[in-house]
C-alpha positions in Angstrom: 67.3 -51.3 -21.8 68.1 -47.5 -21.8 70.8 -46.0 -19.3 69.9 -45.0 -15.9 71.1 -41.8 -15.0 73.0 -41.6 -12.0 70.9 -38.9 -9.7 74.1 -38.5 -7.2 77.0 -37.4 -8.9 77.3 -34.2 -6.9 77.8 -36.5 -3.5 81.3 -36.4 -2.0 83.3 -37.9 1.1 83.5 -34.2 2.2 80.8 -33.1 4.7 80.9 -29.7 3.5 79.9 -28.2 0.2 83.0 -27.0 -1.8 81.7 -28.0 -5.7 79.7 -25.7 -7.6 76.7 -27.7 -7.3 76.0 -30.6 -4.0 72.9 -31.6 -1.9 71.5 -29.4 0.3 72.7 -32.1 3.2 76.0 -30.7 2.3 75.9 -26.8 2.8 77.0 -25.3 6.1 74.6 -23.6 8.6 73.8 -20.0 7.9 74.8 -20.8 3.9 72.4 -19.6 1.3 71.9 -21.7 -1.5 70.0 -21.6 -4.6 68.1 -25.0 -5.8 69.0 -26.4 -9.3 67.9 -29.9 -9.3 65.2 -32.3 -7.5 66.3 -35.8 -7.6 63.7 -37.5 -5.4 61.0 -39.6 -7.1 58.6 -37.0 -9.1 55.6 -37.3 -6.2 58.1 -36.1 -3.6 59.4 -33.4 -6.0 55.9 -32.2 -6.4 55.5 -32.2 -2.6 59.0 -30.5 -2.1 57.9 -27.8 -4.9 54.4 -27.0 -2.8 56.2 -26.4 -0.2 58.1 -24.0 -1.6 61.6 -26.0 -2.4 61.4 -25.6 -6.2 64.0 -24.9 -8.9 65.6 -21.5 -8.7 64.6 -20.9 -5.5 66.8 -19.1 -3.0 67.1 -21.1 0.5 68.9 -20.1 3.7 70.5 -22.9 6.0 69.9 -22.4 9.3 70.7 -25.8 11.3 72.2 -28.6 10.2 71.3 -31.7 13.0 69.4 -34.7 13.1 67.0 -32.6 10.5 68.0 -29.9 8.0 66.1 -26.4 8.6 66.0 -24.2 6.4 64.5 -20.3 5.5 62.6 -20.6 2.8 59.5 -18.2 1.7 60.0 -16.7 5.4 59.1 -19.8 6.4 60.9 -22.7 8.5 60.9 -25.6 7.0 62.4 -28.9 8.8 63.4 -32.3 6.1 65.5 -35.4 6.7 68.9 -35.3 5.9 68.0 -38.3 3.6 65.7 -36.4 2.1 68.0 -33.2 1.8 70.8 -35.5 -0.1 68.3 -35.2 -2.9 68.0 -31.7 -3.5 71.3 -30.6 -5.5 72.1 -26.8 -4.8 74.5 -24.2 -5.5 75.5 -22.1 -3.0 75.3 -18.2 -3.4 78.8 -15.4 -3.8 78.0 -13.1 -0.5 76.6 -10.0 -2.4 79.2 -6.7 -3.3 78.8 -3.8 -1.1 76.6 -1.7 -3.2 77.5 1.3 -1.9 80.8 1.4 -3.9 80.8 2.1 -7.2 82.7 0.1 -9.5 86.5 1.3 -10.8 86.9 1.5 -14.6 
């Protein structure tokens, strides 16, 4: 038999984000993340993905209760927290003024 690969390694006893890379169950309220990796079985991934929660794709947290809600495609979009544990993230740098120019 072939080894399974373990589709949790980014889960910690912490109940905030603080790794490079955790579920989306994970992130604070009002973070914005970017998703890097489905892990739920490959006809929920497809669902998730028509939805608009596909790779690369740039999600904003907005409550973080029973359900998960998040801004995505100017859209809300309510999911289990179950079901968030499976979509790994990384969470976005808050963007430099861009007013300043930068000092050589």
């Amino acid at each position: 038999m072939g080894q399974q690969k373990d589709r949790t390694p980014h889960q910690s006893a912490s109940a905030v984000c603080t790794r490079p890379l955790c579920p989306l169950s994970r992130v604070q309220a009002g973070a914005a993340v970017r998703i890097k990796e489905l892990c739920a079985s490959p006809e929920v991934a497809c669902r998730l993905r028509e939805m608009g929660l596909a790779e690369e794709q740039i999600v904003k947290l907005l409550a973080k209760q029973s359900h998960i809600v998040c801004k995505v495609c100017n859209a809300r979009l309510g999911i289990s927290s179950p079901l968030a544990d499976t979509i790994i993230v990384e969470p976005l740098e808050p963007a430099p003024a861009a007013a300043e120019p930068e000092k050589v």
